[in-house]
C-alpha positions in Angstrom: -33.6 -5.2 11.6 -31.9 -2.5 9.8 -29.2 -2.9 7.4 -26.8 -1.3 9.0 -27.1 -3.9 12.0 -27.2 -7.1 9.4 -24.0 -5.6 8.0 -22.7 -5.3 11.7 -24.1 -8.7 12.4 -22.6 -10.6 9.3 -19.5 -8.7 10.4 -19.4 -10.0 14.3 -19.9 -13.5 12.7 -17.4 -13.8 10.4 -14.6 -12.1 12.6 -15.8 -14.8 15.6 -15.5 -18.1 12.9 -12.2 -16.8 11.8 -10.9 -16.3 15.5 -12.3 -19.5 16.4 -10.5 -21.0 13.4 -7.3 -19.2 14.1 -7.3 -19.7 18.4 -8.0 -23.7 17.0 -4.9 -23.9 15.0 -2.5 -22.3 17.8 -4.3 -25.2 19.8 -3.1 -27.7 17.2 -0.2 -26.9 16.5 2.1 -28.7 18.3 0.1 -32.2 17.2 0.5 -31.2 13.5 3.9 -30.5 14.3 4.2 -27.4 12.3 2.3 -24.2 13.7 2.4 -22.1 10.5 0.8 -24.5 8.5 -2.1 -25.2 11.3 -2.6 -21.5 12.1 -3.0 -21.1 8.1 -5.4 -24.1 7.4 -7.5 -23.2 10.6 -7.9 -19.6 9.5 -9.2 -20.6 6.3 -11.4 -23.1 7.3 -12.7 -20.5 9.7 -12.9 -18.1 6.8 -15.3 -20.7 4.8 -17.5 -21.3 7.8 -17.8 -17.2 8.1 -18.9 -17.4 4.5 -21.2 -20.1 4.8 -23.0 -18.4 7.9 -23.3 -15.0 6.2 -24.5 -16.0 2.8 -27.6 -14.4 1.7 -30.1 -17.5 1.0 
């Protein structure tokens, strides 16, 4: 694999574990009764499992 395509690949992954995260906190949302605060922890836990996906070992 070349490194352009690892780049491309660590890319695609964290972009799809933030998504998840985020399309996971608009889910919910209304149970947490605030959407702001769900959308935000969501996206950040998303962000976290992006990172650890990507990291080099």
């Amino acid at each position: 694999m070349s490194r352009k395509s690892k780049k491309q690949a660590k890319q695609g992954t964290l972009a799809l574990c933030i998504t998840a995260g985020l399309i996971v906190g608009v889910g919910l949302g209304p149970f947490v009764d605030n959407m702001l605060i769900s959308i935000v922890i969501f996206g950040l836990i998303g962000i976290a499992a992006g990172m650890v996906f990507t990291r080099k070992t």
